[in-house]
N, C-alpha and C positions, 0 to 999 in steps of 0.2 A: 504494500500500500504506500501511495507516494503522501508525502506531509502537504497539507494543503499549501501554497505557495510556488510551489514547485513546478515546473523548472526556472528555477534565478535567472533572472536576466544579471549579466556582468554589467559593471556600466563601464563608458569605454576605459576609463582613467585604469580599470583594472582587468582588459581583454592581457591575455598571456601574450609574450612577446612573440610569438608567430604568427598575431591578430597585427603587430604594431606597425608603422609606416618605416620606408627607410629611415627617413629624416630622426625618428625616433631612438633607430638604433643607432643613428651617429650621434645622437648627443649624447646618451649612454655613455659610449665610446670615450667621446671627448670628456662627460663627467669624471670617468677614471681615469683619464690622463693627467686631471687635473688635480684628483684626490689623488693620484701617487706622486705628485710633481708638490703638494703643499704636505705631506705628511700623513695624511688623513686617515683613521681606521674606520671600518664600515663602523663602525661604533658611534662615532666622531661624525661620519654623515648622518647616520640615523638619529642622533642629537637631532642635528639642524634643520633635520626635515618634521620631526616631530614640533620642535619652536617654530618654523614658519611654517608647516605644510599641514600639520597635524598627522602625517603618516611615516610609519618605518622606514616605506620602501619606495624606493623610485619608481620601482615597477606600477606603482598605485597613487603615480602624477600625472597629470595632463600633459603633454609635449609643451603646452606654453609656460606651465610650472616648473618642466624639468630645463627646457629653456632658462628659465631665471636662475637656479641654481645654480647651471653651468656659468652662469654673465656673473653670478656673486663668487663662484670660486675662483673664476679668472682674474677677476680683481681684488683678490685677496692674496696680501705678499707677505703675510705672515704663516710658517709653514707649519702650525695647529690654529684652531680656532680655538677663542677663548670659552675656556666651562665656567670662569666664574661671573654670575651678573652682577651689578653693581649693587 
């Protein structure tokens, strides 16, 4: 017996990456180049996405969300992001 609801729609921010556009996987791409280029542990992104994005995983961003994190890690020339807030 199926649970009433059923079947989930995904919305797209969380189709699996074989749903996702090129575009999508290049920024990925470039997100990791840029987390190993400032230091970054998935840890350390998953902070940032949970303070600005409210999610764990990039996988569960909009392209124009994961867009911006990539325009914030590129501009960021300190190579950890700070854990303490003021």
């Amino acid at each position: 017996m199926m649970h009433p609801g059923f079947p989930l729609r995904i919305p797209n921010a969380q189709c699996p990456m074989e749903a996702r556009s090129e575009k999508f996987t290049e920024l990925m791409n470039k997100v990791d180049v840029e987390m190993q280029r400032l230091g970054w542990t998935e840890a350390q992104g998953r902070e940032h996405l949970l303070k600005t994005c409210q999610v764990r995983s990039r996988l569960l961003l909009t392209e124009e969300q994961l867009d911006n994190f990539l325009l914030y890690l590129q501009l960021t020339d300190t190579p950890t992001p700070a854990t303490n807030d003021p």
